[in-house]
N, C-alpha and C positions, 0 to 999 in steps of 0.2 A: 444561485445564491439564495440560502432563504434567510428574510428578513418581514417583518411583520406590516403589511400595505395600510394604510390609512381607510381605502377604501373598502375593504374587508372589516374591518372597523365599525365602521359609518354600517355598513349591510347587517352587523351583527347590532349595533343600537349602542354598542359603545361610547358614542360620542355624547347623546344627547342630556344636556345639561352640564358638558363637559366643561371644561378650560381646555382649551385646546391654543397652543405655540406651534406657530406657524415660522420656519427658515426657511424665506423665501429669496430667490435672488433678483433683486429692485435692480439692479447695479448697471442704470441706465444713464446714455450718455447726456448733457443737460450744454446749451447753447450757455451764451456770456450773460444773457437775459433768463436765465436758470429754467429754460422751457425745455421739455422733454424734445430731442431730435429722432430716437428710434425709440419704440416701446413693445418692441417684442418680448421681451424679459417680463415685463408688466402684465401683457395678457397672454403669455404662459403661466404664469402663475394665478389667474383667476380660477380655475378650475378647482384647484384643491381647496382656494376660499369659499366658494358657492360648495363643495362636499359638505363643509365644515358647518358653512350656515344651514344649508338645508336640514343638516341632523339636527341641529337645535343646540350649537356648544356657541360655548362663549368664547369669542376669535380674537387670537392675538395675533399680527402679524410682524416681523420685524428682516431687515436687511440691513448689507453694509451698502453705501454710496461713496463715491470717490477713494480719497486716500489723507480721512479725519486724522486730529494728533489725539491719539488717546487721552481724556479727561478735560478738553478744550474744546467744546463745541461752538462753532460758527454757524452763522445763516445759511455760508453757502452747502453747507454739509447736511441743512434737512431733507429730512424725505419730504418736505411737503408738496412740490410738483408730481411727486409719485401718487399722495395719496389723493389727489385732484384729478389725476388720470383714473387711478383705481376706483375712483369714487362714480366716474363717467364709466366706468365698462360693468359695474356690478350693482348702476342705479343707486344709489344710496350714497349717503355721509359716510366718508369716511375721517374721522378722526385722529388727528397725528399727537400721540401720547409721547412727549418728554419726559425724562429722570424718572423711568418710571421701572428702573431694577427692584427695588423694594416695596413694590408692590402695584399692581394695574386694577384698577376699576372697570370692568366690562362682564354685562349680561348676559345669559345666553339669548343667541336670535342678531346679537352684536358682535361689530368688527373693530377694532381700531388699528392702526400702524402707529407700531412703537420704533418710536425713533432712533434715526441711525445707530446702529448696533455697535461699529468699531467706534464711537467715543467713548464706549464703558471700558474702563480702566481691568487692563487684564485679556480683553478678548482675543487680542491675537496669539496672546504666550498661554491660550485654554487656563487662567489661573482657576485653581479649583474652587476658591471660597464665591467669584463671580459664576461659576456654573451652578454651581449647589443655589446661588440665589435664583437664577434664570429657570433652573429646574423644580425651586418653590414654585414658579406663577404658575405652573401645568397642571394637569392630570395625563394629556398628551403631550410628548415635542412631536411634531410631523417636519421631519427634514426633508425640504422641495427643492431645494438651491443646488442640483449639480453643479454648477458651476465654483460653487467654494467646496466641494465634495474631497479635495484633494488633501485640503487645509484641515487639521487639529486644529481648531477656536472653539473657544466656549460656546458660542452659540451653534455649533456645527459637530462638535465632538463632546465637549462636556457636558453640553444639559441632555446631550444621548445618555451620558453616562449615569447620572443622578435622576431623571424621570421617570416618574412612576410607568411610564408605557413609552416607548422612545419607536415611530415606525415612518417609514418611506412613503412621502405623500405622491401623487399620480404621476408627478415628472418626474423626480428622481425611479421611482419605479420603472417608468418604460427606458429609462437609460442605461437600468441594469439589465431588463428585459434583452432590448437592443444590442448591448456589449455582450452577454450572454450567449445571444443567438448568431451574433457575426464572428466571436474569438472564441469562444469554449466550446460550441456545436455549431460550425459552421455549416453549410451546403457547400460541396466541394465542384467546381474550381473555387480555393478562395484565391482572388489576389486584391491586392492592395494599391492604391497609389500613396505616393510619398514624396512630396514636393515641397522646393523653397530656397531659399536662398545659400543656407547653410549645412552641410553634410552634418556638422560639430553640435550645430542643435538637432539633430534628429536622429544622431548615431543611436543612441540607446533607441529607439523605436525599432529603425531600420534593422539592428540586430535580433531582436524580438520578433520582430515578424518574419526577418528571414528564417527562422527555425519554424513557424507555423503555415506561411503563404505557398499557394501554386506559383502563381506570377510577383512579385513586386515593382513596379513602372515605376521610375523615379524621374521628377521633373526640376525644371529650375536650374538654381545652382548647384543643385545637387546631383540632376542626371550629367554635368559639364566635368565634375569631378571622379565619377562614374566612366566619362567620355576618355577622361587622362587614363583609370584603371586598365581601359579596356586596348590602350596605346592608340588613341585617336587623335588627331589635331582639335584645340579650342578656341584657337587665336588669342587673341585678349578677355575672354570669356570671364566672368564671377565663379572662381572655383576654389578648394581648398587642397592646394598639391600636395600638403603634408600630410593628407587623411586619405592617401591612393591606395597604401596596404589594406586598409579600413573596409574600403571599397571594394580591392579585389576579395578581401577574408568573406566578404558577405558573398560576392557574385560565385568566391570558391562554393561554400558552404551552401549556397540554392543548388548549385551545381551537383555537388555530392547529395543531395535529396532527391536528382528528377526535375527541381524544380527551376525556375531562371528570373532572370531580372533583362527582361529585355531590351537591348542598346540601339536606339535613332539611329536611323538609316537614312535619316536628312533630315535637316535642320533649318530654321528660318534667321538667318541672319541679317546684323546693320552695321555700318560704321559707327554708330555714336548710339548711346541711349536715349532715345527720346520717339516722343509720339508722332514726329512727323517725319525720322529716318528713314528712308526709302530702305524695301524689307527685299532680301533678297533668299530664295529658298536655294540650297545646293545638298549637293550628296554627303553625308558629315565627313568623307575621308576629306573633302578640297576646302575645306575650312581654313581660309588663311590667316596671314601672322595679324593682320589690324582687323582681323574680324569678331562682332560680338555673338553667340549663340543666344536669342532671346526668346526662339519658342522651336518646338519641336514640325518636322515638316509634314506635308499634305501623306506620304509615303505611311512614315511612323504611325501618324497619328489613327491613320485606316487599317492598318494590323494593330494597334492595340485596341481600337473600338472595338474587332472583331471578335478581342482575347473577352471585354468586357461583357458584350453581347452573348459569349457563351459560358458567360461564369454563372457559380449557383452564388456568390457572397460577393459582395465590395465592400472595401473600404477605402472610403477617399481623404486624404488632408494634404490639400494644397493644388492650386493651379499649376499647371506644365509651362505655364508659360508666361510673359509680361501681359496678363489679361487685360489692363488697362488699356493699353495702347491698341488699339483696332488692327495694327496690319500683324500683331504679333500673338491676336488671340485667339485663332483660329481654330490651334491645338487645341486650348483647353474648351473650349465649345465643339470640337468633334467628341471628344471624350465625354462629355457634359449632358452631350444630346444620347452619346453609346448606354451611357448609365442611366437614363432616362427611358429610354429604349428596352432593355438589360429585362428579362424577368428575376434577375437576382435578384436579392433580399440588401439592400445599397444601405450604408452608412455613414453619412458624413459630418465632417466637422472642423472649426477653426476658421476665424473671420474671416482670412479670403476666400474660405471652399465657401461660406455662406455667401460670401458677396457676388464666388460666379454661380451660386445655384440661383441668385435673386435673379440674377441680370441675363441669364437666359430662358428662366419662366419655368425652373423644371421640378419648384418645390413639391408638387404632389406625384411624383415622376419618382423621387428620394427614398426609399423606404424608410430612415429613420434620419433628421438633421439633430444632430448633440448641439447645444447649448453652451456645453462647456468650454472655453479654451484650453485651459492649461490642462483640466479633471481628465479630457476625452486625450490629449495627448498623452499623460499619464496612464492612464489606462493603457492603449498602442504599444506603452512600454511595457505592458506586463506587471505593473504595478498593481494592489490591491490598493483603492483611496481609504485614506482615515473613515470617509462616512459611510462606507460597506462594509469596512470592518467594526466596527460597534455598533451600528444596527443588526447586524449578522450575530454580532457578541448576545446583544439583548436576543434576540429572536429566539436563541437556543436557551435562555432561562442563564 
């Protein structure tokens, strides 16, 4: 996808004495004492700010936070916990600029964070008289926020449209890089995992990649309903029986390619859901009537490590299994550790694949973690997002 990098930019002298707009994604989680709890989101996004200062442009920063009522600003909706962290990782003041669509004061060599972005009236329905003004404060927009990449808003799709230079700041870049290089030219084996509670939210991916994947592994309540496709016992399992045609039409259709979706050949089961139910592994056909499927067993999980092991791509979203509970997470930490292991080219994404890549120590192990929740599943579907297609639009003139 060509689209015009910020950082290319910056290397050509573009920027300096610029006005440079910054969409970036702040959209971090804040305790009841409005303290930042994770700030990953915050020093991902440093990087494109320190490009910006270094060239010599004059930095505007702005994000959404929570879920503001349009044109209603409250306390608890400021970015200011944001810009006191930002302030601490890039040494310097940062300054949190209010009401400040019709016009910002900032020099070059300066940054400020302009305040939360969804109070401006209009940002979520992209109204065009609010982007035309968003796109007055510029000479650059640098769009960094995969994470809202999915979404038409003004600040995300309209001031692309109305800017005099509208380009892809270093994070959104490596995210098309990334998607690029695991979905459109993969290294072959590709397979996928695909995991979670629901077949019904994941059907449009699991379709989509079944026409592109070698392998697809499906986890959760998903491979349970996969488990009914395939006529295997669940017991009382979390599954959706009305979506079994759904199920086999995918496992037909890998089938008719060569390719598969490969089915547990034991499973870890419990009586009850919970973290202290005594876990019991069996072969998945003896899965009885009051039993729960809640992670995949010692058998599966070392033939698919092995598929992972010898793949040239991954793609992961979602745990295999009730990772939280220790006697249930075995699965997805064999797998975890295979993808770590893997000289594939690994991509992962969506808060719980973040949370077991945290919690078994394998981030630099990952080739690429998205940021995105909803943008990186979107994408999975096959989807083009709003903010690769109008950066792409501009690129081409």
């Amino acid at each position: 996808m060509n689209v015009i990098r910020f950082e290319d930019l910056v290397a050509q002298g573009q920027a300096a004495g610029k006005r440079v707009f910054i969409r970036a994604d702040l959209n971090v989680p804040l305790d009841d004492a409005g303290q930042i709890t994770e700030d990953t989101r915050v020093r991902a996004s440093v990087p494109c700010i320190e490009l910006a200062l270094k060239a010599g442009a004059a930095v505007m920063v702005t994000s959404h936070l929570g879920r503001p009522v349009e044109g209603e600003f409250k306390p608890e909706d400021s970015l200011a916990p944001v810009a006191k962290r930002l302030g601490e990782l890039l040494g310097r003041d940062v300054p949190v600029v209010a009401n400040w669509v019709d016009g910002v004061d900032v020099k070059p060599g300066q940054v400020v964070l302009l305040e939360n972005v969804r109070v401006n009236k209009g940002e979520k329905k992209n109204s065009e008289e609010l982007s035309k003004k968003l796109a007055a404060l510029c000479d650059i927009f640098v769009h960094d926020a995969f994470g809202t990449a999915h979404r038409a808003e003004a600040s995300t799709y309209g001031i692309a449209q109305f800017a005099p230079i509208a380009c892809a700041g270093p994070l959104l870049a490596a995210e098309i890089d990334a998607v690029t290089k695991a979905l459109a030219a993969p290294k072959r084996p590709l397979v996928a995992i695909v995991a979670g509670s629901k077949v019904s939210t994941k059907l449009t991916i699991l379709k989509s990649l079944s026409e592109k994947v070698d392998g697809l592994i499906v986890g959760g309540g998903i491979a349970n309903t996969f488990l009914l496709a395939a006529g295997l016992p669940i017991g009382k399992s979390l599954a959706e029986p009305d979506l079994v045609n759904e199920a086999k039409a995918v496992i037909e259709g890998m089938k008719a390619r060569g390719a598969a979706v490969p089915i547990p050949v034991d499973v870890v089961t419990a009586k009850a859901f919970a973290a202290d139910a005594p876990a019991t592994v069996k072969a998945v056909a003896d899965v009885a009537a009051d039993d729960l499927i809640l992670d995949i067993g010692p058998k599966t999980a070392a033939i698919l490590a092995d598929q992972l092991k010898a793949a040239g791509t991954i793609v992961w979203n979602g745990p295999v299994g009730v990772f939280e509970f220790e006697a249930f997470s075995h699965g997805t930490e064999t797998l975890a550790r295979a993808i770590a292991a893997s000289s594939a080219f690994s991509i992962a994404g969506g808060g719980d694949t973040l949370a077991a890549i945290a919690k078994y120590g394998i981030e630099k192990d990952v080739g690429y973690i998205s940021t995105g929740g909803g943008a990186f599943l979107e994408v999975l579907e096959g989807k083009t997002l709003p903010a690769f297609e109008i950066l792409a639009k501009r690129a081409a003139g």
